[in-house]
C-alpha positions, 0 to 999 in steps of 0.5 A: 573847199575854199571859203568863198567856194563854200559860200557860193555853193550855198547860196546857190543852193538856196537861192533854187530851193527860195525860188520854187518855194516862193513860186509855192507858197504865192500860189498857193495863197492866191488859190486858198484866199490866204492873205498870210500865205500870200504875204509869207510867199512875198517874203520869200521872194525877199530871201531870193533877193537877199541870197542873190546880193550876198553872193554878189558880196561874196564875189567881191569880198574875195578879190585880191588886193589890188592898186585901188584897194591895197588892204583886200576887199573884205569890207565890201562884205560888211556893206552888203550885210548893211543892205541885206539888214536895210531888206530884212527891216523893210521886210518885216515891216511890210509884213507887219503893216499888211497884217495890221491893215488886216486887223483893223479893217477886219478883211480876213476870210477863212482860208483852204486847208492846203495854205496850211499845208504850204505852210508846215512845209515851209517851216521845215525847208526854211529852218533846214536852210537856216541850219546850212547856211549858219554852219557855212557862215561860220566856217567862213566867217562870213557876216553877209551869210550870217544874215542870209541865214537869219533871213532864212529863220525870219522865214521860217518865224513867218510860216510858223505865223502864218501857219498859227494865223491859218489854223486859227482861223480854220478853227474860228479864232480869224484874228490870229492871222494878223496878230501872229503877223505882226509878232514874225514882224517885229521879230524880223525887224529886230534881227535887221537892226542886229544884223546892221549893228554888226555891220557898222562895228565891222565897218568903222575899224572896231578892235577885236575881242578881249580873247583874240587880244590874249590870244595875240599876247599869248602866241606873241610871249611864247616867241623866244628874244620878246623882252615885252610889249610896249603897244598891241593895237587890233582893227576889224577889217570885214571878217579879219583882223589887223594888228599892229605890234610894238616889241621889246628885243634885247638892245644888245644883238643885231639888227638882223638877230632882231629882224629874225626875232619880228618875223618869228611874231609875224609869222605866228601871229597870223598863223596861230590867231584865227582871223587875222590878216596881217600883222606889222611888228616893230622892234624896241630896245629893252633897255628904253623900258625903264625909260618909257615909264618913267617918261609915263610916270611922269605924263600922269603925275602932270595930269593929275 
C-alpha cells in the first residue's frame, strides 16, 4: 500500500470512529448535566475537523510535480500541520476558558453515572486511535498525521480529565472537574505549539540531520572514483529532503568516466538515504583540492 493510500485509509477510518464518538459523548454530557462531558464531546468534534484538513493535506501533498510547482507539492503538508497546530491551540484553549469559567463562578453540578461511563470509553478508543494513526505517520512520514495523532492522545488526556472531574465530583470533590480541565488544556496547548514549530522548521528550508548528513557522506564515500567532498548542502522539503552535492573526481578521465561516476552518487544517495528526493551532484577536479585550500587558508589568515 502506497503512503498516501495508507494515510487516507486511516484518516477515514478515524474520521468515522470521531463521528460516532463525538455524537456519543455530546449527548451524553447534555443528558447527565456534565459540563466536562459535553465540552470533551466538543472537542472531539475538533478531531473530525482536524482529520478532514489532513486528508485534504494528504490529497494534495501527493501530486506530482507540475509547471506551477516543479519541486512536488510536499510542503502543502507542512501548512496544513500549521493549521491543524492553530486548531489544537485553539482547542485547548477553549476547553481550558470553559473550565476556568466553571471554577470561578462555581456552577458546577453532580453529574449522572453514565458521563463517567462515556467517558472511560472514550479514554480507551482515542488512546487506540492515537496508536494507529502514529504508527501510519511514521511509515509515511507524515507531519500532518503526526499531529492528527497527537490531536487524538489530546483527547484521549481530556476524557482522563473529564473522567477525574466526574468522579471527583461523584465523590463530592466538584471542583476537580474544572482544575482537571484546565491541566488537559495546557497539555493540548503545548503539543499545538510543538506541532507548529515543526512545521516551520519544514517550512523554511531547515538542513537535515547530523545523521542523515553522515549517512549521505557515508553512502557517498563507498562510490569507487569519489577523491572527496568539496560542498554537501541539505534542505527540508515537507517530509523529503534535497541535497545538493559537490565531488572530487580524478582531473585525469573523461567526461563521460566522470559523468558515470556522478550518476553512481545520485543514484545511491537517493536509494540508500531515507527521505531523500532528489539529489544534484557535480563533479570537481582533484587536482584543484590543493588549490582550494590554499585559496581557504588564505580567506582565513585575511579575516583574522
Amino acid at each position: 500500500m502506497s503512503d498516501y493510500k495508507l494515510g487516507v485509509v486511516t484518516s477515514t477510518i478515524t474520521l468515522i470512529i470521531n463521528i460516532i464518538l463525538a455524537m456519543i459523548k455530546t449527548v451524553i454530557g447534555i443528558i447527565s448535566g456534565s459540563k466536562a462531558m459535553l465540552a470533551d464531546g466538543i472537542h472531539t468534534m475538533s478531531d473530525v475537523v482536524s482529520t478532514i484538513i489532513v486528508l485534504i493535506g494528504l490529497k494534495i501533498s501527493s501530486k506530482e510535480a507540475d509547471s506551477d510547482h516543479q519541486y512536488g507539492h510536499e510542503k502543502f503538508e507542512s501548512v496544513f500541520a500549521k493549521l491543524l497546530s492553530i486548531f489544537l491551540v485553539l482547542t485547548g484553549s477553549y476547553i481550558g476558558y470553559e473550565a476556568f469559567k466553571s471554577l470561578s463562578q462555581g456552577n458546577i453540578v453532580k453529574p449522572k453515572f453514565m458521563a463517567l461511563v462515556a467517558a472511560v470509553v472514550s479514554i480507551i478508543v482515542k488512546e487506540i486511535m492515537y496508536r494507529y494513526t502514529m504508527r501510519a505517520a511514521k511509515k509515511t512520514n507524515s507531519i500532518s498525521m503526526e499531529a492528527d495523532a497527537w490531536h487524538h492522545r489530546s483527547d484521549a488526556l481530556s476524557s482522563l480529565g473529564t473522567f477525574i472531574g466526574i468522579l471527583g465530583a461523584r465523590l463530592g470533590f466538584t471542583i476537580l472537574d474544572p482544575i482537571a480541565g484546565i491541566i488537559v488544556s495546557i497539555l493540548i496547548i503545548k503539543v499545538g505549539i510543538d506541532i507548529y514549530i515543526k512545521s516551520i522548521r519544514e517550512l523554511v528550508d531547515e538542513s537535515a540531520s547530523t545523521k542523515t548528513i553522515n549517512d549521505i557522506k557515508s553512502v557517498v564515500y563507498s562510490i569507487e572514483g569519489v577523491r572527496g567532498i568539496k560542498s554537501l548542502k541539505t534542505r527540508i522539503f515537507g517530509n523529503k529532503i534535497y541535497v545538493d552535492l559537490e565531488i572530487y573526481v580524478a582531473s585525469n578521465i573523461t567526461v563521460r568516466e566522470g559523468h558515470d561516476i556522478s550518476e553512481d552518487v545520485h543514484d545511491v544517495v537517493e536509494d540508500k538515504v531515507e527521505k531523500v528526493k532528489h539529489c544534484m551532484v557535480h563533479i570537481e577536479p582533484y587536482d584543484s583540492l590543493w588549490y582550494n585550500l590554499y585559496k581557504e587558508g588564505q580567506r582565513y589568515n585575511m579575516e583574522g
